[in-house]
N, C-alpha and C positions, 0 to 999 in steps of 0.2 A: 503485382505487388507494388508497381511502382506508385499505378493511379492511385492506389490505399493513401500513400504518404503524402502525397500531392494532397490529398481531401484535407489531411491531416495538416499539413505545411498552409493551408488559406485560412486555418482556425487560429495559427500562432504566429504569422506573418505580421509586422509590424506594416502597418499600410503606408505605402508610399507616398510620400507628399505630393501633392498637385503642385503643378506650376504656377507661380506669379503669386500665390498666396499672401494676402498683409500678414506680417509679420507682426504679433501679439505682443508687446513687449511687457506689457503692464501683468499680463498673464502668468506670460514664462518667467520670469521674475516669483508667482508666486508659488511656482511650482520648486522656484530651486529655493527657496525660504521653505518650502514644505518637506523638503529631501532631508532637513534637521531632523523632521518627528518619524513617527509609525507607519501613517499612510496619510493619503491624499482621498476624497472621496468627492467625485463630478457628478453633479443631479438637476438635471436639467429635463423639461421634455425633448418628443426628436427635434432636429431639425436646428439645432443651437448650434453646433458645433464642436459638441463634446469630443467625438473620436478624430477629429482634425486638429483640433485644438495639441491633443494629445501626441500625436503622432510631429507636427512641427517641434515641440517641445523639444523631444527626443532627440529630433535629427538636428535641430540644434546645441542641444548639449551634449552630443556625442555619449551621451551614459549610456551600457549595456542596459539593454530592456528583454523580458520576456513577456510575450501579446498573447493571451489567448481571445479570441471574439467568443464572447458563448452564446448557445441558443437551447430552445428549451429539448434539445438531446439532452443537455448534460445538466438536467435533474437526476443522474444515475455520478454517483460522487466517485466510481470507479472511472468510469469515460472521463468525469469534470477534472480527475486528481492527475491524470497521465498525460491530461493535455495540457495543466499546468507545470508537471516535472517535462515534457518535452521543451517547450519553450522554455523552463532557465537553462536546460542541456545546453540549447544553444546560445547562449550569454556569456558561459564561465568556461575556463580552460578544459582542453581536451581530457584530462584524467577525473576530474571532480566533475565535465560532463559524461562520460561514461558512468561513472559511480551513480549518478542518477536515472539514467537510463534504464539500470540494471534495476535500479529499485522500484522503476513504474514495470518492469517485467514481471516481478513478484504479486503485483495487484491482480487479483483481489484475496490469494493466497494469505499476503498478509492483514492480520484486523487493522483497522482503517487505524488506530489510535498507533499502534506498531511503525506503522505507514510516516504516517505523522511525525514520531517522534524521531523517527529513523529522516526524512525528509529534514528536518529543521538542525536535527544534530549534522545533517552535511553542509546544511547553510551555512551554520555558525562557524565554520572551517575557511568561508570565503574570506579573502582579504581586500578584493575590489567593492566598490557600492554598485548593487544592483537594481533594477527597477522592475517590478511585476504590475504589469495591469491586466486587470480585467475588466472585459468593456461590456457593456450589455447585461451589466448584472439583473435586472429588470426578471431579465427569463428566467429566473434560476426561482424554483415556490417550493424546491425541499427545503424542511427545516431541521432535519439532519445535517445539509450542506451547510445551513449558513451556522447552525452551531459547530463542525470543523473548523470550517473558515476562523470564527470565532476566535477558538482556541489556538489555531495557527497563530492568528494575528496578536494574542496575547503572549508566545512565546518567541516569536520571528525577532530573530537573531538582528543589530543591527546592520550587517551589510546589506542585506534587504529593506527597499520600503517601496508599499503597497499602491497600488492605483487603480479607485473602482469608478467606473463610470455606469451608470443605471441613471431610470429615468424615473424611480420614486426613492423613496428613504433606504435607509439600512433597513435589512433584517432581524438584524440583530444589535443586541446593546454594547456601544461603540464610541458614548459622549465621557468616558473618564480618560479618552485620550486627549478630548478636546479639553479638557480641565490641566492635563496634565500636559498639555502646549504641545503634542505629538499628533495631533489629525490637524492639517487643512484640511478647508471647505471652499468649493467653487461652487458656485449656484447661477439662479437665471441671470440675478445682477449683474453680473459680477460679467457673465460669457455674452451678453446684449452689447452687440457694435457700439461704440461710441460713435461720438458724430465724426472725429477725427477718421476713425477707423474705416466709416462709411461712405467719406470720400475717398480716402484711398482705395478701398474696390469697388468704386463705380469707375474711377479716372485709370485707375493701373492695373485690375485684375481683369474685368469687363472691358476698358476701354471706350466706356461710354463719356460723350461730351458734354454729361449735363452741366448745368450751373449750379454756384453755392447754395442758391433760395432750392431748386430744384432737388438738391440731394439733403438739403434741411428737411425737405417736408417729407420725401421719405422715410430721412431717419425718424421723424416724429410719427411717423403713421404705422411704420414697423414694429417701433421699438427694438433695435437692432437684432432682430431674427434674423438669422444668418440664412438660415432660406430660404424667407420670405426675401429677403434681400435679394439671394440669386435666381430665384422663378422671377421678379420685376423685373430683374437684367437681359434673362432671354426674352420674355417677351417686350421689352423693348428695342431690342437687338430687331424684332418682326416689325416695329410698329414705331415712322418717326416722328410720329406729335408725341416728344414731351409731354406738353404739358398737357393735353387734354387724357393723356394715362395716366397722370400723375393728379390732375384734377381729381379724374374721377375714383380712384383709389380711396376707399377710406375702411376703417374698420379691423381689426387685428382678430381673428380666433382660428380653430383648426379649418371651419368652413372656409376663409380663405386661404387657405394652402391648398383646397381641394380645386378651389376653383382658377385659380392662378394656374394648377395644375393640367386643367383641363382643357385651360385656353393654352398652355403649352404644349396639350396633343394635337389641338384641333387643330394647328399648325402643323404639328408634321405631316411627312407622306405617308400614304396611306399601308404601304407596304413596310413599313419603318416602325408606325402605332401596333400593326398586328401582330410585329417580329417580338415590340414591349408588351402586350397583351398578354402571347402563349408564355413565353417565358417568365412571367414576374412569378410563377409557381414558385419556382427555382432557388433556395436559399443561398446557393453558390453557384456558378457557371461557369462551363467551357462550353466551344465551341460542337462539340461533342454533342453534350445535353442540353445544347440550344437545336442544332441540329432536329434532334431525337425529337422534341415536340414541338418545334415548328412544320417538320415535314420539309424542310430546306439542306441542300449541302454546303452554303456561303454563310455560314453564321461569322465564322470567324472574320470576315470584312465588316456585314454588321455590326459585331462588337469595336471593331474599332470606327466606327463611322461614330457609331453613340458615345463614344469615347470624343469624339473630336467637334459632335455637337454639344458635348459638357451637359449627360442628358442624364446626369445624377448617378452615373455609375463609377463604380468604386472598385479599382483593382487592388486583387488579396496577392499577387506575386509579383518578381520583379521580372517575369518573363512577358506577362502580357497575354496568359495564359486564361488566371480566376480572376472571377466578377463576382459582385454584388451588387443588386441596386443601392442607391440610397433608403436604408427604411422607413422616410416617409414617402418617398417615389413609390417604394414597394408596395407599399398597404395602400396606397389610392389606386395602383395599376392594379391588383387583385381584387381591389372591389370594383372597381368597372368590368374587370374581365367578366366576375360574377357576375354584375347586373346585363352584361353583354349576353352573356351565355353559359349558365350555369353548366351547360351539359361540355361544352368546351372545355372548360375548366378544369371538371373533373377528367376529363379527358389525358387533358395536359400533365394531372399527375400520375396518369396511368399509363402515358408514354415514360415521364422521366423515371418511374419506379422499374422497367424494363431497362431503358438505359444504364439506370447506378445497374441491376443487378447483373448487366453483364459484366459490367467491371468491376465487381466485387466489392462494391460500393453496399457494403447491404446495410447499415444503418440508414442510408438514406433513400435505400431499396422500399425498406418495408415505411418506413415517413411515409414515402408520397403514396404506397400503395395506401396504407389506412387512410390518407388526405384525399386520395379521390374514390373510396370506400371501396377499393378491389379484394374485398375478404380472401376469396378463395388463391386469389394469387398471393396477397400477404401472409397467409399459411401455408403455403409452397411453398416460400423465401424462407420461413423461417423452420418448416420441417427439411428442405433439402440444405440445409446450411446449418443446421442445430448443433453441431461439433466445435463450426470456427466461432460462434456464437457466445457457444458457454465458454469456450476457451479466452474470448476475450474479457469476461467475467464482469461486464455490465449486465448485472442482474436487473437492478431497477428499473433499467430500460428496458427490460424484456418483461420484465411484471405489468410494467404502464402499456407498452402494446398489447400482451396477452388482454388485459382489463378490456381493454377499447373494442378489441377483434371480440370475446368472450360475449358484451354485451350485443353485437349487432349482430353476430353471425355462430355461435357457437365455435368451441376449439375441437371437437375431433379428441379420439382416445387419445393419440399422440401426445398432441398440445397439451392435453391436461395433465399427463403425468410429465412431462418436463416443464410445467407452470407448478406442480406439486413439488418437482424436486428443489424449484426456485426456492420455494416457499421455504423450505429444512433447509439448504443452503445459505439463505436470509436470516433463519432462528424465528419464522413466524411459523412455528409447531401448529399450534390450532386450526389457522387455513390450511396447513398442508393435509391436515386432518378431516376435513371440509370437505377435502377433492374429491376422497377415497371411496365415498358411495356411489358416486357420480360414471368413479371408473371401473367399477364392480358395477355395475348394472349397464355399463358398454362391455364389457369383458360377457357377463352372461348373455346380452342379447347378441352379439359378435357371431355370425354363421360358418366364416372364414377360419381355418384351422390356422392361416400362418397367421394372421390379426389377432387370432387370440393369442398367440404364444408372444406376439411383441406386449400384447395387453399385460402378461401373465409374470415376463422379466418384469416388465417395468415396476409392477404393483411388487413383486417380492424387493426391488432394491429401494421405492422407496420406504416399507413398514420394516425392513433390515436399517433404514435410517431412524425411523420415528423411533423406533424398541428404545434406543439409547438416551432419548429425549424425555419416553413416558415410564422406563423403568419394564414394560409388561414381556417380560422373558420367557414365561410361561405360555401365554400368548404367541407371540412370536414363534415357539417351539410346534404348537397345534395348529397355528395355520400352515407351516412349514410341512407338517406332518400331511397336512389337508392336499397336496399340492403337489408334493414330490413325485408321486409316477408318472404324472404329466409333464411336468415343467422343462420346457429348453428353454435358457435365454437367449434370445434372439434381439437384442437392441444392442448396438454400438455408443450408441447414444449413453446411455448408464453405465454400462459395463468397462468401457476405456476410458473416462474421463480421466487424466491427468491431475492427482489428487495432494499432489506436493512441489510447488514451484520454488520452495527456500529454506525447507529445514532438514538440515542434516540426519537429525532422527525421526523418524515416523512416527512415534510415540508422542513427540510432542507437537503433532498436526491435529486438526479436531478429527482427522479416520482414526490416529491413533487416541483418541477421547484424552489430549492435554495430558498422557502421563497415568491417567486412573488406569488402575489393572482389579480384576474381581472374579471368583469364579464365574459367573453368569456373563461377563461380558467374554471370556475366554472358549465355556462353552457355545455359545453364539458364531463365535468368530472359526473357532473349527469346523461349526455344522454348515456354514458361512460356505468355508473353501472348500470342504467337502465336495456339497451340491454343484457347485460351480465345475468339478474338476470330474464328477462323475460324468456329465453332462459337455464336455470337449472344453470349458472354458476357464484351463490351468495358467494361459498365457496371456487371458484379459489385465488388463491394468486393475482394474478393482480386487481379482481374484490374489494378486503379487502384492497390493497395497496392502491388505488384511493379512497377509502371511508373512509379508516383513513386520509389522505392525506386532503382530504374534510372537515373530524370533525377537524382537526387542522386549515384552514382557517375559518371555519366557526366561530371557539372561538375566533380565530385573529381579526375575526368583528363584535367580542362581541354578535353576534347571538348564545347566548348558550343554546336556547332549541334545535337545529337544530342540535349542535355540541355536547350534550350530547343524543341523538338518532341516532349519526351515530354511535359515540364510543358504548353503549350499542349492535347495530347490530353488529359492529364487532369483540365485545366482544362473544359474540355466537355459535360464529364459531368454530367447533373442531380447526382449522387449525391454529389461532392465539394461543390455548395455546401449538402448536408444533413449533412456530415459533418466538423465542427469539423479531425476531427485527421487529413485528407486537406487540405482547405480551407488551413488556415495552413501545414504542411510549403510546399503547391503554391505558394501566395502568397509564402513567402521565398525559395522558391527563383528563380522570378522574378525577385523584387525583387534577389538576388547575379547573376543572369545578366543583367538593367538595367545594373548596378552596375559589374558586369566591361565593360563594355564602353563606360563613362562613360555610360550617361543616367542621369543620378540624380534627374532630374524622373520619369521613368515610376517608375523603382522606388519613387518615393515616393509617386506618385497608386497602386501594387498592393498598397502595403500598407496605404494609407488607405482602399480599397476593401475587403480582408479583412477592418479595426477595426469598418466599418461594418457589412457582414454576420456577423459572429459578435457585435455586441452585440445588431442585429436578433433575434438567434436564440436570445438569453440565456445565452450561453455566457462566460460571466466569465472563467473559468481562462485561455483562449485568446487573449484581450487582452493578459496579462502577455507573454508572446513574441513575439507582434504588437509590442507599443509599445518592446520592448527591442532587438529588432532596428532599430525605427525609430528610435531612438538612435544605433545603431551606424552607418547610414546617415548620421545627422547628424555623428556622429565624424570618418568619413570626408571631409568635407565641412569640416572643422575648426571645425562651430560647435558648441565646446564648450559652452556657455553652454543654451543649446537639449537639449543632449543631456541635461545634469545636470538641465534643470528633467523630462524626460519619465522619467528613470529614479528623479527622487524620490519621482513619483507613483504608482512602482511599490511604493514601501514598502523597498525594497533598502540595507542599510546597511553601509558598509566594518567596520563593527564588531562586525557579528552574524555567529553563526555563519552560514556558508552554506548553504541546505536543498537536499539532494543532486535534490528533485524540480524545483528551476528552478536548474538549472547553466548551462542557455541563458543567460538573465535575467540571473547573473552575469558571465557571459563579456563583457557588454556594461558592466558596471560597474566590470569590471576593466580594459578598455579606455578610460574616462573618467579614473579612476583616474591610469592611465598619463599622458594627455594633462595630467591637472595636476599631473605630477610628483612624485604620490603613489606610489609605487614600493613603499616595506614595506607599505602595506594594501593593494595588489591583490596583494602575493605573498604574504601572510598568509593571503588568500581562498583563492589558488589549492594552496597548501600543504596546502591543508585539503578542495580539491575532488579532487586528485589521487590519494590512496586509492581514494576513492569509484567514481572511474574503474575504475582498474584491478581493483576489488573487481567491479566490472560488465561486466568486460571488454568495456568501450567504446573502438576503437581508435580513433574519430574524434576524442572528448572527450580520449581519452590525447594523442594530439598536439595539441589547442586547448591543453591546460593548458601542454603540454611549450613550447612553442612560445612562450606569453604569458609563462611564466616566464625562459624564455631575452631575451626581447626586454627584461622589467622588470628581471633582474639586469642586462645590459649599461648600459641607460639611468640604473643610477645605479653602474656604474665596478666593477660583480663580472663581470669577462671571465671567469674560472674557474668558476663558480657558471654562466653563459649560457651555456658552451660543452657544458658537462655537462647541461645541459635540452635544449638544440637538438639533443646528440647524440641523445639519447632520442627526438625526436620525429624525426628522421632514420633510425633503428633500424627504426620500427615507418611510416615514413609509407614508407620504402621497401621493404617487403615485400610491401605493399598497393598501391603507384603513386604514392602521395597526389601530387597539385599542388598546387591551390587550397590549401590550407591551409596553404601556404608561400605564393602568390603572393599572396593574400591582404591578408597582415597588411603589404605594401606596403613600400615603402623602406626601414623599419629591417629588415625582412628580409632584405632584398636584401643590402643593408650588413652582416648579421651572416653570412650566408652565404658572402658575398667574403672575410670577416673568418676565419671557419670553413675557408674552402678554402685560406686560406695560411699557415694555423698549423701546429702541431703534432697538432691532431685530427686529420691525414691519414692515409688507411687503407691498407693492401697492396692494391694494385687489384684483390687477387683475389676482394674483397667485394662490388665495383660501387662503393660508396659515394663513392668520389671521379666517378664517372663521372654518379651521382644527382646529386649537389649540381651537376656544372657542367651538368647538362641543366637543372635550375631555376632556375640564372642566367640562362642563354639564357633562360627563357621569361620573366622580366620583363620590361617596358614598357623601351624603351632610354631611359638617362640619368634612372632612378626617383627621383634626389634632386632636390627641386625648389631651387631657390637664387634668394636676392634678388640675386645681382651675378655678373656674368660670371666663368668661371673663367680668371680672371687676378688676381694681387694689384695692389692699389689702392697698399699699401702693406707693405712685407716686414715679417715677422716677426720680432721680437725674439730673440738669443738666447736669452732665459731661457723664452719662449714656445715654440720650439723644443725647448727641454730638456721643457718639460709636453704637448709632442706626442707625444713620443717613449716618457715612461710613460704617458702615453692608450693608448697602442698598444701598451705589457706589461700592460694589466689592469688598472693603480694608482688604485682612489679618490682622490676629493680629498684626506681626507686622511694616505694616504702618500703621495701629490705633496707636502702639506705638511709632512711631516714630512722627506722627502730633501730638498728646496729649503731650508729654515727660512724654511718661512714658515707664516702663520695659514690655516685654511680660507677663512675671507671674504677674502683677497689671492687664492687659489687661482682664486676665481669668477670675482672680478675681471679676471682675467688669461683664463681661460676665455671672458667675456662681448670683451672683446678678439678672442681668435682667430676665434670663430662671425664677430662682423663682417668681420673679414678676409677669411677665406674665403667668405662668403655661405652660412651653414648655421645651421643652429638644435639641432644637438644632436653627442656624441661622435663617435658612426660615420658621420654626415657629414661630420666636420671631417677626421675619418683617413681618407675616401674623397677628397677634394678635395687633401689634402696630399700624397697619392700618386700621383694622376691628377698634380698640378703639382711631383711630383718630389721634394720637402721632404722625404721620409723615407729 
């Protein structure tokens, strides 16, 4: 584990300055003029000095920086996004870097844009200015990434500002910063030695004596290339005529940096050349995997030897550990190695692909194995390692290898149904659709009984994925039928995948399809855990994910002995108390099945029971929805007091943006919110969560928001504004069955739905919808307003209090009650705290339920 992070620490390591370096000033200068706008963007080809340039900058301005170097790995925006939340980790204070940490954990669980907004909403929280560069943009050819990136950078918060170094243009459109005086630009001009510059590192970095005329005509024959400059300096360092090297010098383009180069090897020992030959493979190095394809056990003096002839290599740590060549050094050293010896070559990557893979090094396992065309070994890597693989949920990169290995050498049943499941996993339905013949004609020519049964899982888990995709249930049902007296799953690989890394409910994960509930997909999912369970596999992860997935539909339609016997079964399971985001779904779902049916002592020792084993088990993240829920329990319970002190501890604030990845967490803040009468900041919150929703097409979250909104407009006197929310969440919760999420949110429900059913919102009955709402009335609790005084008046109501019942009951705020009456808002209240005692109620839509029930209206 360690070497992992070490791999990962030379991607984000900010490079250490060389010694004696001239010192930029004209530069740095424009870099801290730049720190005013957006970003900075360095475009240069190699060999300028972009990443030097960068890195003095830094270490002279002392500013927190996060480094990632990328290379064309992180074409996969999962790998590219964790390696940029790792490096600001370590930039900003310990609490706000853990908060990020936690959030590149949830990748690729959560949708990229979720990712995103959750990411920038922690930025905007920093108080110091931070700096993020990214060097080597050049590699990055997804145009997914750089539309992220994009949008990142149109949102990024200002304590952040950006730094891309590449060595062509943006990708993306990027010039309304420059309009808007927010991008600098450094280019070749601009990073070209000056003459000034030019004697200073021949006289004080190199050390060499030449004369003014002498380092004039350099500069002029350079054009201050920075390494063009320092290949002349070694080999003058070989060679003391001056002038007749400096004569015969003439001409600028990449041909001479190859050749400069060459007369720089012909120089070395010869033992020295071969050690930079085998090794230039290499896109990182220790001593280890210099080793490994040299065939030598003394790399590690070598690297410092090359280190101390200044022989273009570049340390990524501060121990003296990782290298990198220079990349122009690199790409000449691996075209001569090629022209030397092709078969070397490849060799050499098929040493270091054994090296990374012993050390678990396996992204850059299978790199060199498809680099030095090792097929059958790069399908080894990645069938015997297929678990840690997809767990770390760079699909992209597993799609771009599969492509490569697929075209030269074929994938094998294996490969192809976990390239299929890529495929559903990714939302590319049609290729995954593509595979399916391919694997069905290795499945029937298959002679092997146990190959076919892995053939046999695999192909049922991934058209148990597509069904949901193409709709065909019926389908699905007859192949199932086709299949069953044969069928064992036999793949680890499908069956245990880890299918919830951050959402409190299963339901609104895509296993649980975002919230949708429908008889076809319920019958599915039963015949689902069925086969699985006849078959020994009641304890697989998939088979626990669909069953809790099920107990949360099932409470959705108010079926809660069904839905308190799925949760018990998958409460059982060694596997759910090893599995955080099985573990807490199961535990709240309990604790609303306690709830529903008043014991709110049990629901509160299940969820104190889940706090306790998941901090057991050092799962931090998991707490947050654990303790928010147990708020909302205390809510329910009307001890506000208790709830606000457990959800401060969450760090949660009516005044912060909301971070799209704990919408849970808020749901319950907005419900305190409510209870103190704070109305515009919980609909501010919710204003703001409701995009998000529907950008995720979360039907359950879509009516939580619909729903809390409707309930906070009524509660402070917008009947227009709650009717138009409630309708919405009545839209979509009747399409789907929803209950609970109306009977739920309790009396003001009920009240707004009575309210709703004899208005104007009434529909053509040919919709259903009037027949939905009064079937949810029936199912609340009878007589759901609790009251301090019998329903009888103690004492009648005023005319003028009558008159402010009767615009209660058109929609009128306090104050247009005050303005049609003439009177002040605080008389408004007044009069309002009057009718509540009259009637025995504590809020609007009680006091117009009780005036109606006693006839008053």
């Amino acid at each position: 584990m360690q070497t992992k992070e070490l791999i990962l620490k030379t991607k984000i390591n900010v490079p250490a300055p060389r010694e004696n370096l001239i010192v930029r000033h004209r530069l740095n200068e424009q870099f801290d003029k730049g720190l005013d706008g957006r970003m900075t963007f360095i475009c240069a080809p190699a060999g300028f000095g972009k990443t030097t340039l960068i890195g003095q900058w830094l270490a002279l301005s002392g500013i927190a920086c996060g480094w990632v170097s990328l290379d064309e790995m992180d074409n996969d925006y999962v790998r590219m996004w964790r390696h940029i939340v790792h490096a600001l980790a370590g930039t900003v204070p310990k609490p706000e870097g853990e908060r990020l940490l936690q959030l590149a954990r949830q990748l690729p669980s959560l949708s990229v844009h979720t990712f995103l907004d959750a990411l920038l909403n922690e930025l905007s929280g920093l108080t110091e200015r931070i700096v993020l560069v990214l060097d080597d943009y050049h590699t990055i050819t997804n145009e997914q990434i750089h539309s992220y990136l994009s949008y990142s950078l149109d949102y990024m918060p200002d304590s952040v500002h950006l730094v891309i170094a590449s060595r062509s243009q943006l990708p993306f459109p990027a010039s309304k910063w420059t309009v808007r005086g927010e991008r600098a630009d450094i280019g070749v001009s601009q990073l070209q030695f000056t003459l000034e510059e030019t004697q200073a590192f021949y006289r004080k970095t190199a050390g060499l004596p030449l004369s003014p005329y002498q380092i004039e005509k350099l500069f002029r024959r350079t054009e201050g290339w920075a390494a063009i400059l320092q290949l002349i300096s070694i080999s003058l360092q070989k060679n003391g005529n001056y002038d007749d090297y400096i004569e015969n010098f003439s001409g600028l383009n990449r041909n001479v940096a190859d050749y400069l180069f060459q007369e720089v090897a012909a120089r070395l020992e010869p033992d020295v050349y071969s050690f930079l030959l085998r090794t230039s493979v290499l896109e990182r190095m220790d001593s280890y995997a210099c080793n490994a394809v040299t065939g030598r056990d003394d790399s590690h003096a070598m690297l410092d030897k090359l280190k101390t002839l200044n022989l273009f290599i570049v340390p990524l740590d501060d121990t003296g550990t990782w290298y990198r060549y220079h990349h122009l050094f690199a790409e000449y050293l691996r075209s001569a190695a090629y022209r030397s010896s092709p078969e070397q070559g490849m060799a050499s990557h098929r040493l270091a692909s054994r090296s990374y893979a012993e050390r678990g090094h396996l992204g850059e396992a299978i790199h060199h194995a498809i680099a030095g065309e090792d097929w059958d070994w790069a399908k080894h890597v990645v069938e015997k390692n297929a678990d840690t693989l997809l767990w770390r949920g760079e699909f992209a990169l597993l799609l771009g290898w599969f492509e490569t290995i697929a075209t030269h050498a074929g994938l094998g049943p294996n490969l192809t149904l976990l390239r299929a499941f890529l495929f559903v996993a990714t939302g590319q339905i049609s290729s995954a659709q593509a595979q399916l013949p391919s694997i069905e004609r290795m499945y029937a020519s298959e002679t092997d009984s146990e190959r076919r049964k892995q053939i046999q899982g695999g192909m049922m888990f991934i058209k148990s994925n597509l069904v949901f995709y193409n709709g065909d249930y019926e389908g699905w049902f007859a192949y199932m039928d086709g299949m069953l007296e044969e069928f064992i799953p036999d793949s680890t690989i499908f069956y245990n995948i880890n299918l919830n890394m951050n959402e409190p409910l299963v339901r609104r994960t895509a296993t649980g399809l975002k919230g949708a509930l429908s008889a076809e997909t319920e019958r599915i999912g039963l015949r689902y855990t069925s086969v699985l369970e006849e078959r020994g596999w009641k304890d697989s992860l998939s088979n626990l994910y669909v069953n809790q997935s099920l107990c949360e539909g099932f409470y959705e339609w108010n079926r809660l002995e069904e839905s308190l016997k799925l949760a018990q079964k998958v409460e059982l399971s060694a596997h759910t108390q090893r599995i955080p985001g099985l573990l807490a779904p199961n535990r709240i779902m309990q604790a609303r099945l306690y709830a529903a049916g008043g014991k709110m002592p049990l629901a509160h020792d299940v969820i104190e029971e889940a706090i306790v084993t998941v901090s057991d088990q050092g799962e931090a993240y998991w707490l947050k929805p654990l303790k928010a829920f147990r708020a909302r329990l205390l809510l329910l319970e009307e001890k506000i007091a208790a709830a606000k002190k457990e959800l401060d501890e969450l760090g949660l604030s009516a005044k912060a943006r909301p971070a799209p990845d704990r919408m849970f967490d808020y749901f319950s803040l907005v419900r305190l919110l409510g209870a103190q009468r704070k109305e515009a900041d919980a609909i501010r919150l919710l204003e703001q969560l409701l995009p998000k929703a529907i950008r995720e097409s979360c039907q359950s979250s879509i009516v939580e928001i619909s729903n809390l909104l409707a309930l906070m407009n009524i509660q402070r006197g917008e009947r227009q504004e709650a009717m138009r929310h409630l309708q919405q969440a009545l839209v979509v919760g009747k399409t789907h069955g929803y209950i609970r999420s109306f009977l739920d949110e309790g009396k003001a429900m009920f009240e707004l739905l009575r309210l709703y059913a004899g208005t104007e919102q009434k529909h053509e009955e040919t919709d259903g919808m009037n027949a939905y709402v009064d079937h949810l009335l029936v199912l609340f609790p009878q007589d759901p307003v609790r009251r301090t005084a019998p329903l009888s008046l103690i004492e009648p109501l005023s005319p003028q209090e009558l008159r402010i019942l009767h615009l209660i009951r058109q929609g009128a705020a306090n104050k247009e009650i005050a303005d049609q009456l003439g009177l002040t808002e605080g008389t408004v209240k007044v009069y309002l705290s009057r009718i509540y005692g009259k009637l025995g109620v504590s809020s609007r839509t009680q006091a117009l339920s009780a005036a109606q029930e006693l006839g008053l209206l």
